[in-house]
C-alpha positions as semicolon CSV with decimal commas, in nm:
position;residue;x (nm);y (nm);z (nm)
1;X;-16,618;-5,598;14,719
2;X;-16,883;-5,873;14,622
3;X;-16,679;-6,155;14,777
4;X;-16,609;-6,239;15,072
5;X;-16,373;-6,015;15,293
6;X;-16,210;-6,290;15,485
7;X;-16,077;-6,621;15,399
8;X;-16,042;-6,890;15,654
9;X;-15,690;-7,041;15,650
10;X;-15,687;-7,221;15,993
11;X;-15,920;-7,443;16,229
12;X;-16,130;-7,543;15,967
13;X;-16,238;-7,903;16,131
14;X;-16,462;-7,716;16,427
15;X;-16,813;-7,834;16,364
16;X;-17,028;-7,624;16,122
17;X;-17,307;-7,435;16,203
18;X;-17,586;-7,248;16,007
19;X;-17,689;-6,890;16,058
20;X;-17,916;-6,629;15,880
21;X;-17,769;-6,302;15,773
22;X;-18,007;-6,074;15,590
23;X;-18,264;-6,353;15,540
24;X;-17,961;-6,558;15,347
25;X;-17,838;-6,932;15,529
26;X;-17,447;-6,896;15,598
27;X;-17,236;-7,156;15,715
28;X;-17,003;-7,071;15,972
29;X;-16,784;-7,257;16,232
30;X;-16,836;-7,352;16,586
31;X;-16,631;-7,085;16,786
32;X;-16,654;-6,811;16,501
33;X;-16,757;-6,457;16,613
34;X;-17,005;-6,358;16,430
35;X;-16,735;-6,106;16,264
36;X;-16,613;-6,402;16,144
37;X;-16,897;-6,586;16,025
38;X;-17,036;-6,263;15,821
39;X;-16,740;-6,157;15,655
40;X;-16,621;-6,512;15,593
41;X;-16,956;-6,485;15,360
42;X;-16,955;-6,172;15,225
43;X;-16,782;-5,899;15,140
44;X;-16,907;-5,643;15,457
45;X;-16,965;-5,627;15,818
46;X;-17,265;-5,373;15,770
47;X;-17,372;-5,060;15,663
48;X;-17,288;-4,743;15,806
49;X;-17,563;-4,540;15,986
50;X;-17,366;-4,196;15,855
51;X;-17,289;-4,144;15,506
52;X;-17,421;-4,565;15,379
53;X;-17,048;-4,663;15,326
54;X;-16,944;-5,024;15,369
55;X;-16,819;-5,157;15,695
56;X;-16,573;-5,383;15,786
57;X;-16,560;-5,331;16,166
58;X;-16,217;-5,121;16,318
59;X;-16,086;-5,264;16,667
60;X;-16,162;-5,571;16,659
61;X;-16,239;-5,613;17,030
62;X;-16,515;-5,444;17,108
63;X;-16,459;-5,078;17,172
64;X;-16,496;-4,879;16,893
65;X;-16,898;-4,945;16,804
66;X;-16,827;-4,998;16,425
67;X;-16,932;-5,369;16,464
68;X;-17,332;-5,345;16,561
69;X;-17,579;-5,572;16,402
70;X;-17,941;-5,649;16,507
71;X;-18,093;-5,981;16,572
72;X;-18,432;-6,112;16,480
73;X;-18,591;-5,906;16,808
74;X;-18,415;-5,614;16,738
75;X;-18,139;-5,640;16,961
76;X;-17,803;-5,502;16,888
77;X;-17,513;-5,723;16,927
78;X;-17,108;-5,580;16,836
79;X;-17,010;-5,892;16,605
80;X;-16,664;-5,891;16,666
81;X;-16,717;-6,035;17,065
82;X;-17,074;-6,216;17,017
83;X;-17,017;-6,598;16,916
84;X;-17,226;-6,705;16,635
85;X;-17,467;-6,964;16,739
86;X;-17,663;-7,232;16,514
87;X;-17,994;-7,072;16,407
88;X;-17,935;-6,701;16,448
89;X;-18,053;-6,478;16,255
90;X;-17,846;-6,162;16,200
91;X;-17,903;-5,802;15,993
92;X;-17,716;-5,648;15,884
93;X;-17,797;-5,339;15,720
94;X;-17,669;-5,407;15,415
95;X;-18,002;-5,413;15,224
96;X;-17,905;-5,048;15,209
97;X;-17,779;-4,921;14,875
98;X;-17,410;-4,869;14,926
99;X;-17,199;-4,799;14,681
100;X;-16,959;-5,008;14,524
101;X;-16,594;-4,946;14,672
């Protein structure tokens, strides 16, 4: 999927902020996890360490470790509980080649 996975249908008058995921600026909204902001951009959460598939996260809250991204220092965050903030900067792991599912 080249578009984006999620489409916002509620709450869209928060404030807008502006992150960096994989070196490209995404708008996202105040409040968003940053589940939300990525896959209200693109079409994947991340790529998977195991096998390079696509991922789209699984739980949802934070217990299953399908959600992990890395920050600017290297720090892994699970984006389905972290709250975007303005100015992050988020990978991803989808500079990977993945195939096209």
């Amino acid at each position: 999927m080249t578009g984006p996975r999620f489409r916002r249908v509620g709450e869209t008058s928060r404030p807008a902020i502006r992150i960096t995921i994989d070196g490209e600026v995404c708008e996202a909204l105040a409040g968003d996890t940053l589940m939300t902001a990525i896959l209200t951009s693109r079409g994947r959460l991340r790529v998977a360490e195991f096998g390079g598939g696509p991922r789209a996260g699984f739980c949802l809250m934070g217990a299953c470790q399908d959600c992990w991204v890395r920050l600017e220092d290297g720090r892994r965050l699970r984006a389905c509980t972290t709250p975007a903030a303005n100015g992050m900067a988020i990978f991803t792991g989808a500079e990977e080649t993945v195939d096209a599912r």
